[in-house]
C-alpha positions, 0 to 999 in steps of 0.5 A: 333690283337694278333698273333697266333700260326701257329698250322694248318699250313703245318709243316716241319716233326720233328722226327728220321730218319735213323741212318746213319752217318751223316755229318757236313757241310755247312748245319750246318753253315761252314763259316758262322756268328755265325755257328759251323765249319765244320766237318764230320763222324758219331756222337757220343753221349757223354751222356748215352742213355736209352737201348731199351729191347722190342724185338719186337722194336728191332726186327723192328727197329735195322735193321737200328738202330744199337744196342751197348753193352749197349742194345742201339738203335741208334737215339732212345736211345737217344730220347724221346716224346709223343705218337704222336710222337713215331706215327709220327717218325714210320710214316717217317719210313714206308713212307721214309725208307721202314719199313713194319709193321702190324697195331698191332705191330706198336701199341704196338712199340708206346704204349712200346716206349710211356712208356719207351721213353716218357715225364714225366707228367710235361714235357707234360703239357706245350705243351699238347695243341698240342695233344689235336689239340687246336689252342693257342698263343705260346711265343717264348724263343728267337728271334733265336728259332723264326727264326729256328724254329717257322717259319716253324711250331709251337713251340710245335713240338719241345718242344715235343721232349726231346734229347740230343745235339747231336740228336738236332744237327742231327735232324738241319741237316735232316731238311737242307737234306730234307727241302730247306726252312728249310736250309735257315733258318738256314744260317740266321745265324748273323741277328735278327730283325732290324739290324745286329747281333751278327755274325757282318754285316747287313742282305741282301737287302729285307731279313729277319730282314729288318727294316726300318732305323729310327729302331735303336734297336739292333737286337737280335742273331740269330744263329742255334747254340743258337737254338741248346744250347737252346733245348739241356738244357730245352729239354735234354735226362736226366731230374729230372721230367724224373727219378722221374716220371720213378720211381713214375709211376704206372698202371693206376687204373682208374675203377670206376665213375668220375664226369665231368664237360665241356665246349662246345663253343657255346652251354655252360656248361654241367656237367654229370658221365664218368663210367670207367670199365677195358679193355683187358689190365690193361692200356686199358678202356671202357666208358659210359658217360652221360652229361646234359647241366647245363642251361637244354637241351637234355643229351649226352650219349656216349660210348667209349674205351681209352688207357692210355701211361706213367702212365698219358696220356689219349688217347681215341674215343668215339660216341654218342648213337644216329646219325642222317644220316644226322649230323650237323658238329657241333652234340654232338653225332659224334665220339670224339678223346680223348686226357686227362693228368690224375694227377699223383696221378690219382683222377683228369684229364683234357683235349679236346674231339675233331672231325671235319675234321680238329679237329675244334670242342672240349669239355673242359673235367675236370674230378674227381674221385668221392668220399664218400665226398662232391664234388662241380663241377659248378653253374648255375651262372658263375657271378652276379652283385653287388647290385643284391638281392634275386638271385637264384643259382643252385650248382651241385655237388656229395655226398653233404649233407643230410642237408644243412643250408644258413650258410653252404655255404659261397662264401666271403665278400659281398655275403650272402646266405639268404636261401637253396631253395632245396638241394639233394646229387647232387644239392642245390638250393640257394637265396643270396643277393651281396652288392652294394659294394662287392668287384669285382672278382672270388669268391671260393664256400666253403661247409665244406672241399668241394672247388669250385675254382673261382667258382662265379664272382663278378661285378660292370659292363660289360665293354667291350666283347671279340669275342673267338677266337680273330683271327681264321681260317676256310677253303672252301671245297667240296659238299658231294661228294667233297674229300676235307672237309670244315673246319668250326669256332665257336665262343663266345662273353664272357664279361668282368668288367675292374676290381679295376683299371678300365682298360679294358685288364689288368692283374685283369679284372674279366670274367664274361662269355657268353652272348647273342650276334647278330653275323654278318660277316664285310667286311676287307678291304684289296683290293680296292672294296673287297667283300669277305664277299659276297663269304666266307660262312655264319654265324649262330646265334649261332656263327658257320661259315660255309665255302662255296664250294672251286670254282673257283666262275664265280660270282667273278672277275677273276673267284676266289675261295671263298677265303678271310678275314673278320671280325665277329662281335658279337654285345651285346644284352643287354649291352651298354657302356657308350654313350648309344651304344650295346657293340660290339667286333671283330674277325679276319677270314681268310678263305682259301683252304683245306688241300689237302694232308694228311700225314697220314696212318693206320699203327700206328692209334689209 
């Protein structure tokens, strides 16, 4: 089973704290492998910082951040990150130093620091999954950044940040003052995996990088040193993408319509208008969105307002027209926290609408300014199977054409568009035919200068399926009264085609997308006699699982909660694989306690 990142776990805090002078000491590694020695007084930053001019930050801030000759602020001069963490770093200030600030100035402290302290549009889009609260498998750089870093929250957190050596060597030594199992990480100093590092010796009976003795690989280093080196050069102060986006940035001019089209797990495709019109601000919007589900079904309407940070990042709420009083966890209608990367050249932008108590639930959200000329957006078809004739594909786009003939669209080699059923300036209608030897793969959708990127699938069979999420995590709560929230999971069954060389998951097996599966909950046994599956909660024939109440449960041994770990199967309906037995897949489940504390306040909430 893959690993996954540690996205919803309890994260040590990242960020600026107070600037008084520092120490260098044991904490930093004095006396210990691989460590830098030990020396003490106030840093200094060799490196120029970047001057804060907003008197209002300057006025909440220099208090503690003291301010040079160059309009300089300490710490925050040297520093910079998304709007999540300029909120998160004016969190610790109120919540540990003090700081008192009314709702309105923190907000406008963010959105200053956002533009003038923040992340250039290709800094941020590696790690944007973080804001848009997407739980994803992240790969470490090194074994070193694993130790110091990754074991305590995901690597996202600090890839948000970019600083100068100096801030990254201060920020090691606030997590060794505030955090004791972040200090012991950082005295691993010397050990990797396996056996003795770089700092010489073997690591402690029982600690970490144990390794049992046939393992004869060498370790590789790890030192809080290499930590540093590494953040220094891929997350410095001064970066190329940082000027030229400094110099490049723009207000934002997104009034006007934009086509969208989305992806919501477990109920499909959907693909509608987003109408932006301008807010109080030339940065602030309203919207009204209307999006209908692709294979038909009920339209969503909603109603919003957004803010756009740095030139390019999308931050937004929106809400249904219509709530039930009673609404179902998983309700298209619920508020929606947006968070979107809008292109530099704003005419495209994608990202996450997210709700639930724990941002479990999401929309896929790919946006386009519509224009005068022909757009393509989806089919109705995500795939058809080689052989397969007289097949009816419904495209959907905008501004197409009055008139439209078969050989008009072409979808490559082996596929032949026999006839145009029905066309309008939003949908065509088309029957083709795909040869029985049709090569396998994402075929583009061409119309005139108008291209749908790997818009249909090509396959000879279905392979094998996949349960997504392959590992996921769902957590017990309350009643309706109860404080603490559930945490629920959704999942889809997506098939695959091995592909040219006939192996299943290798890098050219075709996705051929949803389908039709029985969902069912299997025991995993971890324990003699486990019976979590009796006790964890319960899954829809839709996919959804939701949590049971917390407990204690007198029905269990030992009066448990309703803790445990499962499997959820998804079992095809239709598709068999080659002893005649229904394909099925398996996701692993761990259902846990809630989230009991929240470190969150009002001061700086969107």
């Amino acid at each position: 089973m893959p690993s996954r990142s540690n996205v919803l776990a309890l994260a040590a805090t990242i960020g600026l704290l107070a600037s008084a002078p520092v120490s260098y000491g044991q904490g930093r590694g004095g006396g210990r492998a691989g460590g830098t020695a030990a020396r003490t007084g106030p840093a200094v930053e060799s490196e120029p910082g970047i001057p804060v001019t907003d008197p209002l930050t300057i006025a909440k801030c220099a208090s503690c951040h003291a301010k040079d000759d160059k309009g300089n602020l300490s710490r925050i001069s040297w520093t910079r990150t998304t709007p999540e963490g300029w909120q998160e770093a004016i969190k610790r200030m109120v919540r540990l130093n003090g700081l008192t600030l009314q709702p309105a100035d923190a907000r406008m402290i963010v959105k200053y620091l956002s533009n003038n302290h923040g992340l250039a549009p290709e800094e941020a889009k590696p790690v944007m999954y973080m804001t848009e609260h997407r739980i994803q498998d992240e790969a470490n750089p090194n074994e070193s950044v694993r130790s110091t870093c990754n074991t305590c929250h995901a690597l996202g957190r600090p890839f948000q940040w970019h600083r100068t050596k100096t801030e990254w060597t201060l920020l090691a030594d606030m997590h060794s003052a505030l955090y004791p199992q972040a200090d012991s990480a950082f005295r691993r100093n010397g050990f990797g995996r396996g056996g003795a590092g770089a700092g010489g010796g073997a690591p402690p009976t029982g600690g970490f990088g144990a390794a049992p003795a046939a393992a004869a690989a060498p370790a590789a280093p790890v030192s809080l040193d290499i930590s540093l080196d590494f953040l220094a050069k891929s997350y410095g102060l001064h970066t190329p993408e940082w000027a030229a986006w400094k110099a490049r940035m723009r207000t934002p001019r997104l009034a006007g319509k934009w086509l969208v089209s989305a992806h919501v797990p477990g109920k499909g495709n959907y693909t509608g208008e987003l109408t932006v019109t301008a807010g109080p601000t030339e940065d602030e919007f309203k919207t009204t969105v209307k999006m209908q589900p692709v294979l038909g079904g009920t339209a969503i309407s909603r109603t919003g307002t957004g803010l756009v940070y740095t030139g390019y990042s999308w931050r937004g709420r929106s809400a249904g027209a219509t709530l039930p009083a009673k609404p179902a966890p998983d309700d298209l209608n619920r508020e929606m926290r947006e968070a979107m990367w809008i292109s530099p050249d704003q005419t495209w932008a994608e990202g996450r609408w997210f709700w639930g108590e724990y941002s479990e639930f999401g929309v896929d959200v790919k946006l386009r300014k519509a224009s005068a000329d022909p757009q393509l957006l989806t089919l109705d078809h995500p795939a058809l199977k080689a052989g397969s004739l007289g097949q009816k594909v419904r495209i959907i786009g905008n501004s197409l054409p009055a008139q439209v003939k078969a050989s008009d669209l072409e979808f490559g080699s082996g596929v032949t568009v026999k006839s145009i059923v029905s066309h309008s300036t939003t949908e065509i209608v088309a029957t083709v035919d795909v040869a029985e030897k049709a090569v396998a793969g994402k075929r583009d959708l061409v119309l005139g200068s108008a291209i749908l990127e790997g818009a249909l699938a090509i396959y000879d069979k279905i392979d094998y399926i996949k349960v997504m999420p392959e590992t996921a995590l769902a957590r017990l709560g309350g009643d309706e009264k109860d404080v603490h929230p559930r945490g629920y999971q959704q999942w889809e069954a997506i098939a695959f085609s091995s592909g040219a060389d006939g192996k299943p998951r290798t890098a050219d097996d075709v996705e051929i997308g949803p389908i039709d599966v029985t969902w069912s909950v299997e025991e995993f046994y971890a324990v003699l006699g486990d019976d979590d599956k009796e006790f964890v909660g319960s899954l829809s024939n839709t996919g959804l699982f939701t949590p049971n109440i917390d407990g204690p449960n007198p029905q269990r041994k030992f009066g448990r909660n309703n803790y445990g770990d499962v499997w959820v199967v998804a079992t095809a309906k239709n598709e068999k694989d080659k002893d005649g037995k229904p394909l099925n897949a398996k996701s692993y489940l761990i259902v846990t306690v809630p989230t009991y504390i929240r470190w969150d306040q009002p001061e700086v909430s969107r």
